[in-house]
KEDREN-983003 format. One record per atom (N, C-alpha, C): residue in one letter; atom name; x, y, z; residue number from 1. Coordinates in steps of 0.2 Angstrom, whole numbers, padded with zeros to 4 digits, always signed. Example, Ala and Ser with C-alpha at 12.3 -4.5 7.8 and 13.67 -1.06 7.14 Angstrom:
// residues 2
+---+----+-------+-------+-------+-----+
! r !  a !    px !    py !    pz !   k !
+---+----+-------+-------+-------+-----+
! A !  N ! +0066 ! -0028 ! +0039 !   1 !
! A ! CA ! +0062 ! -0022 ! +0039 !   1 !
! A !  C ! +0066 ! -0016 ! +0039 !   1 !
! S !  N ! +0064 ! -0011 ! +0035 !   2 !
! S ! CA ! +0068 ! -0005 ! +0036 !   2 !
! S !  C ! +0064 ! +0000 ! +0039 !   2 !
+---+----+-------+-------+-------+-----+
END
This chain:
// residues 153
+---+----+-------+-------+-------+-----+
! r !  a !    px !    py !    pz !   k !
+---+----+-------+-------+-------+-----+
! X !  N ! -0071 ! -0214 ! +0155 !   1 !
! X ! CA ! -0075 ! -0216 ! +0150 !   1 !
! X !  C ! -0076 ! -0210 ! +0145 !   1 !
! X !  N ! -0075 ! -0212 ! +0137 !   2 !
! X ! CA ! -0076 ! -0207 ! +0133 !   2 !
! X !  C ! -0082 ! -0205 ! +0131 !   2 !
! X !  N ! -0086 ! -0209 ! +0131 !   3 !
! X ! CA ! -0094 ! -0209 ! +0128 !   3 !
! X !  C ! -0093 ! -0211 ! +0122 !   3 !
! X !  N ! -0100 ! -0209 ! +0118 !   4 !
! X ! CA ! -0100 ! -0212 ! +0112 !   4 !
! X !  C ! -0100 ! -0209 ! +0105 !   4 !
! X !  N ! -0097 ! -0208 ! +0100 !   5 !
! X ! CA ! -0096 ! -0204 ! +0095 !   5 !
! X !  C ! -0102 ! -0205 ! +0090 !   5 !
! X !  N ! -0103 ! -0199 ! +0085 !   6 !
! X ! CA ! -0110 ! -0198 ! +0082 !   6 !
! X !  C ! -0107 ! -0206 ! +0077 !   6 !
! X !  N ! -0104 ! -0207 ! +0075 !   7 !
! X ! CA ! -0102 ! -0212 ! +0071 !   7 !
! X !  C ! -0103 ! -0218 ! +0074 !   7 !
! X !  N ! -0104 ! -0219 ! +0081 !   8 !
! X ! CA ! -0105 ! -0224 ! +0085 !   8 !
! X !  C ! -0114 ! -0226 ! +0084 !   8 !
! X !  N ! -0116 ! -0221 ! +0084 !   9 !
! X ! CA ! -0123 ! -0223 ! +0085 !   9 !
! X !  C ! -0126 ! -0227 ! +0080 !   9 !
! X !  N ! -0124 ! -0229 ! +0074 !  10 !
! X ! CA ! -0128 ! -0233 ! +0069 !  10 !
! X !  C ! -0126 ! -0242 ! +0072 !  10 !
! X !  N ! -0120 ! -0241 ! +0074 !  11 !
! X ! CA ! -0116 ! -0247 ! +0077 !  11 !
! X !  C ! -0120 ! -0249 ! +0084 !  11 !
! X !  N ! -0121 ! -0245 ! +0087 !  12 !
! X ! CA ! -0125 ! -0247 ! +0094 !  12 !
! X !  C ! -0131 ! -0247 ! +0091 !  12 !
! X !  N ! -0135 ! -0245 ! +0086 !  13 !
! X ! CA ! -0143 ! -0247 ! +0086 !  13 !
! X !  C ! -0143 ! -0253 ! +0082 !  13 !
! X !  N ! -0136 ! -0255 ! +0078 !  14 !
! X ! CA ! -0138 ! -0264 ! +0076 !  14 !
! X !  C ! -0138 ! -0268 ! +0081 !  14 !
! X !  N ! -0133 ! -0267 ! +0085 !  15 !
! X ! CA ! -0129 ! -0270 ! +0089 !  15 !
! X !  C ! -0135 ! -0271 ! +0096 !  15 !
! X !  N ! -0141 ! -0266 ! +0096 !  16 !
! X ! CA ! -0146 ! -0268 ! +0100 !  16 !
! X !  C ! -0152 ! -0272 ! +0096 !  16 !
! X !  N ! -0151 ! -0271 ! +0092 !  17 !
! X ! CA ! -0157 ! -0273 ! +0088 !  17 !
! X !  C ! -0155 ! -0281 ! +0087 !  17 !
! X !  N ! -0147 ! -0283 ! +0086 !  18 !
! X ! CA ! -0146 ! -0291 ! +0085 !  18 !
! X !  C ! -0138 ! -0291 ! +0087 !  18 !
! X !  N ! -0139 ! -0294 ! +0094 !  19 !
! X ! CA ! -0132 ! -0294 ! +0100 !  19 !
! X !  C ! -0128 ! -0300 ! +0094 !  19 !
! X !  N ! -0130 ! -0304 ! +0090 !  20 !
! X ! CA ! -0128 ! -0308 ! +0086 !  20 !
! X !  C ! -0125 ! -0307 ! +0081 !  20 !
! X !  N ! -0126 ! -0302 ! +0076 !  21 !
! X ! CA ! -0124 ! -0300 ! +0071 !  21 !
! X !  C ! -0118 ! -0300 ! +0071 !  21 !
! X !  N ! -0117 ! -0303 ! +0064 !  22 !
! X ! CA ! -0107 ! -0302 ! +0062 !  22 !
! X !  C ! -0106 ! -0298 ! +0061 !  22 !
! X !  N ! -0099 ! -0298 ! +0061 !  23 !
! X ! CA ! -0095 ! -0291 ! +0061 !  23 !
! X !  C ! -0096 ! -0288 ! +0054 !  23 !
! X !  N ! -0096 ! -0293 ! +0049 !  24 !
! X ! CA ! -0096 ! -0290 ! +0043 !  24 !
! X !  C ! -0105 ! -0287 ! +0041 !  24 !
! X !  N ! -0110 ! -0289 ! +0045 !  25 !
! X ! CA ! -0114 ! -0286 ! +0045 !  25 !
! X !  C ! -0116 ! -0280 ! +0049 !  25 !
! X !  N ! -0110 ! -0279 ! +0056 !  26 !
! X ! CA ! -0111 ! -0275 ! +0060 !  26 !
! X !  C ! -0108 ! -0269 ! +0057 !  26 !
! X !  N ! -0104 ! -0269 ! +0053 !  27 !
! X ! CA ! -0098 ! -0265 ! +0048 !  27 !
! X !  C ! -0102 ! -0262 ! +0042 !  27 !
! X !  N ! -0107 ! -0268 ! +0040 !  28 !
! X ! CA ! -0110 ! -0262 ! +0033 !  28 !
! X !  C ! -0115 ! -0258 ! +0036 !  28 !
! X !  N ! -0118 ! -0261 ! +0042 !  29 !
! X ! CA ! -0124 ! -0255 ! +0047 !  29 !
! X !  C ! -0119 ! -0248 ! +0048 !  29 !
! X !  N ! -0114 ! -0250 ! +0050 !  30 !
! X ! CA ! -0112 ! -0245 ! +0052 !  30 !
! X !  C ! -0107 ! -0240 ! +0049 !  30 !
! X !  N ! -0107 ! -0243 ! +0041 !  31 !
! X ! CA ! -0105 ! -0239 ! +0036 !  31 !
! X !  C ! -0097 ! -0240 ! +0038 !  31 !
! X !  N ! -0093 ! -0245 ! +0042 !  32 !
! X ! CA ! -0085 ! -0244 ! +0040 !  32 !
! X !  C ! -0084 ! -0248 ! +0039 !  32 !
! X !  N ! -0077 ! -0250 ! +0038 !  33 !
! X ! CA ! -0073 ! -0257 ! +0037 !  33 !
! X !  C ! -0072 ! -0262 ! +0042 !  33 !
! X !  N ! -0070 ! -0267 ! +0041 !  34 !
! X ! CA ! -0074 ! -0272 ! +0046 !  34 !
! X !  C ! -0067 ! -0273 ! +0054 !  34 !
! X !  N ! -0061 ! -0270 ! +0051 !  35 !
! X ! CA ! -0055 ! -0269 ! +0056 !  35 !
! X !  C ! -0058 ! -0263 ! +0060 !  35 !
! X !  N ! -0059 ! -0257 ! +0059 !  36 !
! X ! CA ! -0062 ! -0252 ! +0060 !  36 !
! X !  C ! -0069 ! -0253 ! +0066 !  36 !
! X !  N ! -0074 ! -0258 ! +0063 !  37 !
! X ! CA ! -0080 ! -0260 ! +0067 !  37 !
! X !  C ! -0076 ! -0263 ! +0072 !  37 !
! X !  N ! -0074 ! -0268 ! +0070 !  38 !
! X ! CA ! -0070 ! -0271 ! +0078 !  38 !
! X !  C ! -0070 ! -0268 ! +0083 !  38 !
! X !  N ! -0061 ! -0263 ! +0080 !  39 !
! X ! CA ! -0058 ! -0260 ! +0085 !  39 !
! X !  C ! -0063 ! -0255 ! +0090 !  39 !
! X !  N ! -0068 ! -0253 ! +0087 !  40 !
! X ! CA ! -0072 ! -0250 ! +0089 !  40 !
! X !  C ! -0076 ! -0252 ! +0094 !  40 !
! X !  N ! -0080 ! -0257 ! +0092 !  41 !
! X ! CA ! -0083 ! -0261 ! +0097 !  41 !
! X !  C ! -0078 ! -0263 ! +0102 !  41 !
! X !  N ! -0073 ! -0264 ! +0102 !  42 !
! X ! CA ! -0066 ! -0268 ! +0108 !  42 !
! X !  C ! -0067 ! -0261 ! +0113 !  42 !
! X !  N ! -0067 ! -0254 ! +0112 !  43 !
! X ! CA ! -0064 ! -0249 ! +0113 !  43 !
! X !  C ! -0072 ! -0245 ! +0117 !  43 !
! X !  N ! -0077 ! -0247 ! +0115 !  44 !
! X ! CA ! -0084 ! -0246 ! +0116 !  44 !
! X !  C ! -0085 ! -0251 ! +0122 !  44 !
! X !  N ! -0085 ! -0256 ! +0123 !  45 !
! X ! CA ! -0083 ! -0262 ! +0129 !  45 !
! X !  C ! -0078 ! -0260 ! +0131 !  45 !
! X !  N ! -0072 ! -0257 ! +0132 !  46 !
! X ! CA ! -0067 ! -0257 ! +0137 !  46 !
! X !  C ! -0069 ! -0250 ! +0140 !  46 !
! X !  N ! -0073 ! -0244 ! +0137 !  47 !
! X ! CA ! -0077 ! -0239 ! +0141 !  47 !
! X !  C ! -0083 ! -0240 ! +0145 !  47 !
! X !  N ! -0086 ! -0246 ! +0143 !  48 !
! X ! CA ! -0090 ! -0248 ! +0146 !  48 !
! X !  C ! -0097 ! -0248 ! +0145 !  48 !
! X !  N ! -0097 ! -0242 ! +0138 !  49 !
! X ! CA ! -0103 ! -0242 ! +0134 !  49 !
! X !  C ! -0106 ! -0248 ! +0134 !  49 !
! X !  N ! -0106 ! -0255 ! +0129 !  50 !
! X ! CA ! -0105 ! -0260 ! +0129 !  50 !
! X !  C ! -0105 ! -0264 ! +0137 !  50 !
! X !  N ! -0111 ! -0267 ! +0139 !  51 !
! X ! CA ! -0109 ! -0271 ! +0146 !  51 !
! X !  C ! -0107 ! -0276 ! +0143 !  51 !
! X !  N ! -0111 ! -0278 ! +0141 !  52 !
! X ! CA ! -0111 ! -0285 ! +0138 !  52 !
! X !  C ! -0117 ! -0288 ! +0134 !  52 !
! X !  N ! -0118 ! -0294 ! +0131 !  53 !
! X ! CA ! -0122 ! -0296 ! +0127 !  53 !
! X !  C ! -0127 ! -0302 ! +0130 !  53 !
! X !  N ! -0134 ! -0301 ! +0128 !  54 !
! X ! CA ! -0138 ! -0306 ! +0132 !  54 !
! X !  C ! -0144 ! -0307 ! +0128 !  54 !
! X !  N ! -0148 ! -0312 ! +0129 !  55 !
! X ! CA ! -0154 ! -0313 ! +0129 !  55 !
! X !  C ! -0161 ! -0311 ! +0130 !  55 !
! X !  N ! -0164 ! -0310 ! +0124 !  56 !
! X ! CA ! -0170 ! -0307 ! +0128 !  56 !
! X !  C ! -0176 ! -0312 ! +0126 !  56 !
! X !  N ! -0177 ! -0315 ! +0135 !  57 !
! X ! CA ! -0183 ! -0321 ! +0136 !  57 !
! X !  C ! -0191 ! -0318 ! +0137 !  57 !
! X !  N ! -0192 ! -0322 ! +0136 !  58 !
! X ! CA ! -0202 ! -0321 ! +0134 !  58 !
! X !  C ! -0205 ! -0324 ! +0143 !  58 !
! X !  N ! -0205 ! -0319 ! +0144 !  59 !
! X ! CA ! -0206 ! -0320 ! +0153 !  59 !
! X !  C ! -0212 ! -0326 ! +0156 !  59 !
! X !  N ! -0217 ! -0325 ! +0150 !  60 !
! X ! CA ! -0224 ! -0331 ! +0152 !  60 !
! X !  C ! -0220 ! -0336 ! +0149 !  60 !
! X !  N ! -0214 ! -0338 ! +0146 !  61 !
! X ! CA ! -0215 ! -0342 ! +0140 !  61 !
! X !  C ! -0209 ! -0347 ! +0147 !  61 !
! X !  N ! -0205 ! -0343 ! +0152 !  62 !
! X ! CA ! -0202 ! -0345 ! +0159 !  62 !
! X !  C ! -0204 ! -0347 ! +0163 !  62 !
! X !  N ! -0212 ! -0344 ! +0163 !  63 !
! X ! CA ! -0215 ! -0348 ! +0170 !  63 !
! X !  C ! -0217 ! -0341 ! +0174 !  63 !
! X !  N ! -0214 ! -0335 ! +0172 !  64 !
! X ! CA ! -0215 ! -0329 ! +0174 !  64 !
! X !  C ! -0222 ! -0324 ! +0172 !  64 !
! X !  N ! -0227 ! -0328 ! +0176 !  65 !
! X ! CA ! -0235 ! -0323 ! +0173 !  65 !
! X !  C ! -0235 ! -0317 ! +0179 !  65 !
! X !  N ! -0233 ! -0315 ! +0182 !  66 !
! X ! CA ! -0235 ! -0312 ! +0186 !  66 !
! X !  C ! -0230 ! -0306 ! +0188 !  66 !
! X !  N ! -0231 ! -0300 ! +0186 !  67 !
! X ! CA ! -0227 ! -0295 ! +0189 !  67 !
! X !  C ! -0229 ! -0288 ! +0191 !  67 !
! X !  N ! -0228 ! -0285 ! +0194 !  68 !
! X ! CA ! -0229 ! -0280 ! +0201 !  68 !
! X !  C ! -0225 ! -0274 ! +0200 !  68 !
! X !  N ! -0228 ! -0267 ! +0200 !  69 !
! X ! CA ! -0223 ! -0262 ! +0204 !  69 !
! X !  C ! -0225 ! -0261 ! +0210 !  69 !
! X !  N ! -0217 ! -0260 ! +0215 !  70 !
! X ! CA ! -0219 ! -0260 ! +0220 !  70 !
! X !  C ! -0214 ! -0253 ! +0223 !  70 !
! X !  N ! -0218 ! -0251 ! +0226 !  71 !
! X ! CA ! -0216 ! -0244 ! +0229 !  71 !
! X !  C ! -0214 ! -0244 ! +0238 !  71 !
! X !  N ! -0209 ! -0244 ! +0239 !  72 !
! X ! CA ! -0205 ! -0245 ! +0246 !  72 !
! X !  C ! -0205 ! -0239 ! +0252 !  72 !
! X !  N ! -0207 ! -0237 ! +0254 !  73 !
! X ! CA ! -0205 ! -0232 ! +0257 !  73 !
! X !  C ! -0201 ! -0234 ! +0264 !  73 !
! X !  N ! -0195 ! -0231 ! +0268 !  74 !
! X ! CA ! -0191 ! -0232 ! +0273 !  74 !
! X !  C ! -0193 ! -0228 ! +0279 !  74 !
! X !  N ! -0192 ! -0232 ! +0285 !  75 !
! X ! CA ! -0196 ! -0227 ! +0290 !  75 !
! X !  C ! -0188 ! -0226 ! +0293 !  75 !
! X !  N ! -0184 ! -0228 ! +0292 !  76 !
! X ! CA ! -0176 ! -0226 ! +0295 !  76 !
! X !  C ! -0171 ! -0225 ! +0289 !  76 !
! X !  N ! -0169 ! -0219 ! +0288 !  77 !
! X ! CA ! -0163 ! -0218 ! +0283 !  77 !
! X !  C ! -0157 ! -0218 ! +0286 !  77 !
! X !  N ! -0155 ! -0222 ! +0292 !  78 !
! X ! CA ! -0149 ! -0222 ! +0293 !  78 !
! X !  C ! -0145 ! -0226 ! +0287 !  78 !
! X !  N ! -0138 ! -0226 ! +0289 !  79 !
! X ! CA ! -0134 ! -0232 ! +0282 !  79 !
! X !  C ! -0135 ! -0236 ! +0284 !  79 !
! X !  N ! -0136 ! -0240 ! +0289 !  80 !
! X ! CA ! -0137 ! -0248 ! +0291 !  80 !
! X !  C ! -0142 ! -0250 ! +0288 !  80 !
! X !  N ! -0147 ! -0247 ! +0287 !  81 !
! X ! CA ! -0155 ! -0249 ! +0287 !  81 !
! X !  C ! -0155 ! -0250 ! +0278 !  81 !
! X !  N ! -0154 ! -0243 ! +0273 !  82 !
! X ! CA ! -0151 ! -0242 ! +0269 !  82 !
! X !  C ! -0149 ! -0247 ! +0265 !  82 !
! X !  N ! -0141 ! -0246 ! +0269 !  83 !
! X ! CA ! -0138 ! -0253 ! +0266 !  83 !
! X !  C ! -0141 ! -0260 ! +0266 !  83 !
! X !  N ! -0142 ! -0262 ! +0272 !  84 !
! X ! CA ! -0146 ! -0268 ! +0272 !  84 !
! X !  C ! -0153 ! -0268 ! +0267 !  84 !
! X !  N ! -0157 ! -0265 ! +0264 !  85 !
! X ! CA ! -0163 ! -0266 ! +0262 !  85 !
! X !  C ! -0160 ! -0266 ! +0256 !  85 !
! X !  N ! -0153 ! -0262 ! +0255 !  86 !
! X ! CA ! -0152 ! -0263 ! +0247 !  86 !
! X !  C ! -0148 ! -0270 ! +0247 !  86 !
! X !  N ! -0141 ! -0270 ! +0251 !  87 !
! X ! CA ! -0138 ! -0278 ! +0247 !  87 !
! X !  C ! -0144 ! -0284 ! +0246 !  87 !
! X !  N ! -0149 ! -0284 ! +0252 !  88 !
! X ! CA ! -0156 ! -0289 ! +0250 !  88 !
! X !  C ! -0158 ! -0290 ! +0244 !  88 !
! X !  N ! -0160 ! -0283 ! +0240 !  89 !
! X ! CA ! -0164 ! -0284 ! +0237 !  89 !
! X !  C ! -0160 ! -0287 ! +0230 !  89 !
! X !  N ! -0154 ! -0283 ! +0231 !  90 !
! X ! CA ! -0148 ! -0286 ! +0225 !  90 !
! X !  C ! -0150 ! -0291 ! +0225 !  90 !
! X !  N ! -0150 ! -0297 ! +0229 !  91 !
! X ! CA ! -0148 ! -0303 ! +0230 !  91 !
! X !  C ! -0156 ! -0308 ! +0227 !  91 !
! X !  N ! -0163 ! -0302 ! +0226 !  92 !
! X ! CA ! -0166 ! -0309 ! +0224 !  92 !
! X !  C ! -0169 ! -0306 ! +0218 !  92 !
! X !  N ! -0170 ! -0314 ! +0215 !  93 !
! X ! CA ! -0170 ! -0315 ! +0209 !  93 !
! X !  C ! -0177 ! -0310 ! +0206 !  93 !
! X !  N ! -0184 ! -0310 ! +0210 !  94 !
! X ! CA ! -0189 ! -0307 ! +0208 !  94 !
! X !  C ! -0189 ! -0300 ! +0209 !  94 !
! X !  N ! -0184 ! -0298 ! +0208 !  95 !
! X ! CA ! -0184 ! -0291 ! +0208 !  95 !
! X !  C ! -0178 ! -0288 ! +0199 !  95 !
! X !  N ! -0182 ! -0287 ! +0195 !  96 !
! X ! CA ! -0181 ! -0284 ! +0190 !  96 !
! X !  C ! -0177 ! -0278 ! +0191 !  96 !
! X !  N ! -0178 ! -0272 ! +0192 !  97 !
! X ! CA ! -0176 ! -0268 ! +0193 !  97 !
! X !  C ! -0178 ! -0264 ! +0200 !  97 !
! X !  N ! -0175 ! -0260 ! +0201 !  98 !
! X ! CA ! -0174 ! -0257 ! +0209 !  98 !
! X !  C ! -0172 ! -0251 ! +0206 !  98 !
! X !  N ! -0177 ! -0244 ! +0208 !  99 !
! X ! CA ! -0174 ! -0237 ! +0207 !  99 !
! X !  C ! -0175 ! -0235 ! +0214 !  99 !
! X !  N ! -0171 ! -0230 ! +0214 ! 100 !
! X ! CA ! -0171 ! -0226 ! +0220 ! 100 !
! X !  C ! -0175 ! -0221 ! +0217 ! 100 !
! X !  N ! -0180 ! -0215 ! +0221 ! 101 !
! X ! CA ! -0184 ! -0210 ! +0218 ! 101 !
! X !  C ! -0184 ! -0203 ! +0224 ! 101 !
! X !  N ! -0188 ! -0201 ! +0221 ! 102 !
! X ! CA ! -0190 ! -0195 ! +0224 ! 102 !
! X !  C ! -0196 ! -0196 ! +0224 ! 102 !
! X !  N ! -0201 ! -0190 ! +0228 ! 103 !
! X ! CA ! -0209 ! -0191 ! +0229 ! 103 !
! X !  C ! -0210 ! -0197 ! +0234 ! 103 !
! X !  N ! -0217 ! -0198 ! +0235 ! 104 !
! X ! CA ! -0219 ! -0203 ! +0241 ! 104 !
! X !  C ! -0214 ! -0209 ! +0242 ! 104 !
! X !  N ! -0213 ! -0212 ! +0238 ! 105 !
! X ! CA ! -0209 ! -0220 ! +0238 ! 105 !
! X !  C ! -0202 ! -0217 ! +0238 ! 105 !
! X !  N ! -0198 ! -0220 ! +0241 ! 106 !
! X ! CA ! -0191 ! -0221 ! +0242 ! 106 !
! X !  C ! -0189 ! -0223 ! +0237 ! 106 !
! X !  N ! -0190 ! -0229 ! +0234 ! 107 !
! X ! CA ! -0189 ! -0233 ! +0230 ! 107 !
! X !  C ! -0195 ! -0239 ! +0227 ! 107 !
! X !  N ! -0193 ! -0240 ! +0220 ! 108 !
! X ! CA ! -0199 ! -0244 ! +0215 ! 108 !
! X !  C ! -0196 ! -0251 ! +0215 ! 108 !
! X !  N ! -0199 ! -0255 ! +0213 ! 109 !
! X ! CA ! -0196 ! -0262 ! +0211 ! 109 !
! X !  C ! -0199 ! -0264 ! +0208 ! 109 !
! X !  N ! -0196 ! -0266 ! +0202 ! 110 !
! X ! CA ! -0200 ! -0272 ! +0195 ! 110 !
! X !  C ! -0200 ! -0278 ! +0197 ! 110 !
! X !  N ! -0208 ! -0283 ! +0200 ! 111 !
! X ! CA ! -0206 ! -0287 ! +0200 ! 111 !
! X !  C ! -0210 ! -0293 ! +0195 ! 111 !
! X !  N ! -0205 ! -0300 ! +0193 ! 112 !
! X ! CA ! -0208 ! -0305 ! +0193 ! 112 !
! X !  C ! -0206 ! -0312 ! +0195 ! 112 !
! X !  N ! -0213 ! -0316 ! +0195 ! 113 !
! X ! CA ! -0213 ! -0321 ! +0198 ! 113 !
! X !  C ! -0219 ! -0327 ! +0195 ! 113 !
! X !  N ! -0218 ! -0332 ! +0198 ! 114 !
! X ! CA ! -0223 ! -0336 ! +0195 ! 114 !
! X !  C ! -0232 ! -0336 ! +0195 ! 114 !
! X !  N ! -0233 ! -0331 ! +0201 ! 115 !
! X ! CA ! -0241 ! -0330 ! +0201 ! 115 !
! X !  C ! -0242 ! -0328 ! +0209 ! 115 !
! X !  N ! -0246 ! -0327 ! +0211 ! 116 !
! X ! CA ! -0250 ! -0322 ! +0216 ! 116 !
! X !  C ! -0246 ! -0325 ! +0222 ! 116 !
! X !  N ! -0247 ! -0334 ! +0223 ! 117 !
! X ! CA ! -0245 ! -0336 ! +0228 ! 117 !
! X !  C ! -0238 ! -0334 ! +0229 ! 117 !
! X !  N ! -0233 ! -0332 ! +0224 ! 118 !
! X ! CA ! -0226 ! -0335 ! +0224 ! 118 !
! X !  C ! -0225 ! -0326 ! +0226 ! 118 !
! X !  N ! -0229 ! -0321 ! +0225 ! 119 !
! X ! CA ! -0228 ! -0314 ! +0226 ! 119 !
! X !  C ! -0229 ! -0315 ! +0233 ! 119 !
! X !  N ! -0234 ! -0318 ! +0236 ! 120 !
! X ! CA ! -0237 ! -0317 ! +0243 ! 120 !
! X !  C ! -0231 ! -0319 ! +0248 ! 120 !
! X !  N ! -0230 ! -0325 ! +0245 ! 121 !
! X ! CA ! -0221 ! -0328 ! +0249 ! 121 !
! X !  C ! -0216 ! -0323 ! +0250 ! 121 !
! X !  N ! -0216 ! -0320 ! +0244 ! 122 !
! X ! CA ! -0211 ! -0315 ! +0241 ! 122 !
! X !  C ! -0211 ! -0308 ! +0248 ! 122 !
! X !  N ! -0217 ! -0306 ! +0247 ! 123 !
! X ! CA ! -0220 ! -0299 ! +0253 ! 123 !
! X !  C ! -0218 ! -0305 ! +0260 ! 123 !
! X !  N ! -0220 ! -0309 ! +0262 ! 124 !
! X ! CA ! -0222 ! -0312 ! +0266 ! 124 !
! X !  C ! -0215 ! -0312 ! +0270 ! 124 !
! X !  N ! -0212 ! -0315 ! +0265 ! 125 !
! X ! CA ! -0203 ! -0319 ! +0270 ! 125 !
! X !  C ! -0200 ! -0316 ! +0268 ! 125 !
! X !  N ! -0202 ! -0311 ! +0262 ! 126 !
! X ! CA ! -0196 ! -0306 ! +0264 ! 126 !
! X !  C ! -0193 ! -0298 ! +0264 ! 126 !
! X !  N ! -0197 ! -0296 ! +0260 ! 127 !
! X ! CA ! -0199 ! -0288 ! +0260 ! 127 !
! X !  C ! -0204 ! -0287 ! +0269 ! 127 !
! X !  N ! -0207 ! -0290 ! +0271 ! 128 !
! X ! CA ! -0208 ! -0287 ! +0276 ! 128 !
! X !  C ! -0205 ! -0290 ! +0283 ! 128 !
! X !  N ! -0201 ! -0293 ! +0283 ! 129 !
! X ! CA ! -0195 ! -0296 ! +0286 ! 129 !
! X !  C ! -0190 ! -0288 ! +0286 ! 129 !
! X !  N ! -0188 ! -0287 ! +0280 ! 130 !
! X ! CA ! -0181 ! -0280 ! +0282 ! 130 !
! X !  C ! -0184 ! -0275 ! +0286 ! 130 !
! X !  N ! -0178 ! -0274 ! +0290 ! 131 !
! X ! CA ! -0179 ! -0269 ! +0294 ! 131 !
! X !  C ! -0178 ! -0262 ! +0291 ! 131 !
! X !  N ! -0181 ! -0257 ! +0293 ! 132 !
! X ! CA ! -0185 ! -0249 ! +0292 ! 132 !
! X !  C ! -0187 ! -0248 ! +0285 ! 132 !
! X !  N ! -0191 ! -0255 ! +0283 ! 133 !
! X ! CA ! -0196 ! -0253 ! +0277 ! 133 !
! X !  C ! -0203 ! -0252 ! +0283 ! 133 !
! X !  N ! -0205 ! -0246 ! +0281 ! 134 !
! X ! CA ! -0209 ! -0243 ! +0282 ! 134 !
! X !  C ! -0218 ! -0245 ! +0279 ! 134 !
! X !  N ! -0219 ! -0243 ! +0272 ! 135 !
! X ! CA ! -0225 ! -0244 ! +0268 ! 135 !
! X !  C ! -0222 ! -0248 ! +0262 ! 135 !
! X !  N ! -0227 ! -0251 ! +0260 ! 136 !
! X ! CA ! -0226 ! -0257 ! +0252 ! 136 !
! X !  C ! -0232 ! -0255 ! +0249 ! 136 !
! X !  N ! -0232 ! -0254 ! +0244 ! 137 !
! X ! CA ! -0240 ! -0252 ! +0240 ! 137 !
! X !  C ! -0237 ! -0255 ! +0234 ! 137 !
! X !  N ! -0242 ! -0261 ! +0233 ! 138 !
! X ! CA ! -0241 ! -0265 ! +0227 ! 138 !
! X !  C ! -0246 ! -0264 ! +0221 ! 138 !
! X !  N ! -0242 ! -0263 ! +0215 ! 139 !
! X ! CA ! -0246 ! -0261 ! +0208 ! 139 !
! X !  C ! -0247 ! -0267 ! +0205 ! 139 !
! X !  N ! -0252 ! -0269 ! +0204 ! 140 !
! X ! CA ! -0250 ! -0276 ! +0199 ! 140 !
! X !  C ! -0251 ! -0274 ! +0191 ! 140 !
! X !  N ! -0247 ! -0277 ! +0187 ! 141 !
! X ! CA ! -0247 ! -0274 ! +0180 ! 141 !
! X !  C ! -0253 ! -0280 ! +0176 ! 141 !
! X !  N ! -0257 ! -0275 ! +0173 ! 142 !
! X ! CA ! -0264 ! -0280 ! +0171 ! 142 !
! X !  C ! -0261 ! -0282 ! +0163 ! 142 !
! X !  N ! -0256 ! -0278 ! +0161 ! 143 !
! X ! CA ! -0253 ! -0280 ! +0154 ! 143 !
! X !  C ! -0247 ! -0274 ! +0152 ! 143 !
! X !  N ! -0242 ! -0277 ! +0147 ! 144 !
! X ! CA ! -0236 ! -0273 ! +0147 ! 144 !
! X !  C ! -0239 ! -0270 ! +0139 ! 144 !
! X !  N ! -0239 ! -0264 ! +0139 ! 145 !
! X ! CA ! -0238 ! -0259 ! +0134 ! 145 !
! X !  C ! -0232 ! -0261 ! +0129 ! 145 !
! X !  N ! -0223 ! -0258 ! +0131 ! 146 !
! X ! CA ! -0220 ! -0258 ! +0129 ! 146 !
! X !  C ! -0215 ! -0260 ! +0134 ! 146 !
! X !  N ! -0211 ! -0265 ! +0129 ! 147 !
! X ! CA ! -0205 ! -0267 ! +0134 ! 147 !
! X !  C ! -0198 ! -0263 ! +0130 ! 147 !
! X !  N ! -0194 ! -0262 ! +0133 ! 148 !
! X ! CA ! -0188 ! -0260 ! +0127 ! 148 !
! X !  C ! -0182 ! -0263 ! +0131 ! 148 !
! X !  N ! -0179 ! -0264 ! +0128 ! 149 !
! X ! CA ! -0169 ! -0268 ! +0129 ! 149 !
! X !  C ! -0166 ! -0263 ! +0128 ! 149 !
! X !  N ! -0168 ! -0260 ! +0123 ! 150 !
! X ! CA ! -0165 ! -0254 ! +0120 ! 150 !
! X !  C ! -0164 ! -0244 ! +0123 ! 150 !
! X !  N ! -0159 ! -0242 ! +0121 ! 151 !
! X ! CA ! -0157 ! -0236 ! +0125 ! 151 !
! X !  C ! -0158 ! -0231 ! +0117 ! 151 !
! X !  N ! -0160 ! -0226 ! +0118 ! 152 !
! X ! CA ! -0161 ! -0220 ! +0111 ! 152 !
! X !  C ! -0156 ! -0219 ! +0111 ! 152 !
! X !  N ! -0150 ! -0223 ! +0109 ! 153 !
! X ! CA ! -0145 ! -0218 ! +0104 ! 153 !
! X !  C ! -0145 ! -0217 ! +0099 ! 153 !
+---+----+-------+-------+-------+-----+
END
């Protein structure tokens, strides 16, 4: 992977700001010719800069009122355990994101879901089902400040 060149940056913050935008308009953002924009973007995407293009959904507007950080801590760091608590959590949908951290918690999880009951499920059948989670302290979010999609380039 090459990264990304200062010339790039104008091209990546239209290209955040509207994954839809034409070439021809992605090209005058970004101050080049619309062969050049392309090639660029082709070349940005096969580095991997570029994952791909999606959709930014209105989460109440889903069904999704409810979400939670949740702080994990492991009472076993063997790899089995590890492993297993991570391919799990890959695998469900109420789980936003997943960092691994330093300090108290092991690990954070962004979650959402439909409401109190569907989170309780959530703890119930399945987080406290895997083996060597330890502690779970749940933060409920009373309201979102700031969402961003977007990365400071």
């Amino acid at each position: 992977m090459t990264g990304i060149r200062d010339t790039d940056r104008p091209l990546l913050r239209a290209l955040q700001d509207n994954g839809r935008i034409s070439n021809q308009d992605l090209s005058d953002a970004a101050a080049m010719s619309t062969s050049a924009c392309w090639r660029r973007m082709k070349a940005l995407e096969e580095d991997g800069v570029i994952e791909g293009y999606t959709a930014v959904l209105n989460a109440a507007a889903c069904g999704l009122a409810f979400h939670a950080i949740v702080h994990i801590t492991l009472s076993r760091h063997r790899a089995e355990f590890v492993e297993e608590f991570l391919e799990a959590i890959v695998e469900r949908s109420e789980v936003m994101d997943c960092f691994a951290t330093t300090g108290d918690a092991d690990y954070f999880l962004r979650i959402s879901c439909a409401d109190l009951d569907a989170y309780n499920d959530f703890l119930e059948n399945f987080l406290f089902k895997l083996s060597g989670v330890a502690n779970i302290r749940t933060h409920l979010v009373l309201r979102q400040i700031k969402q961003s999609t977007r990365l400071p380039v």
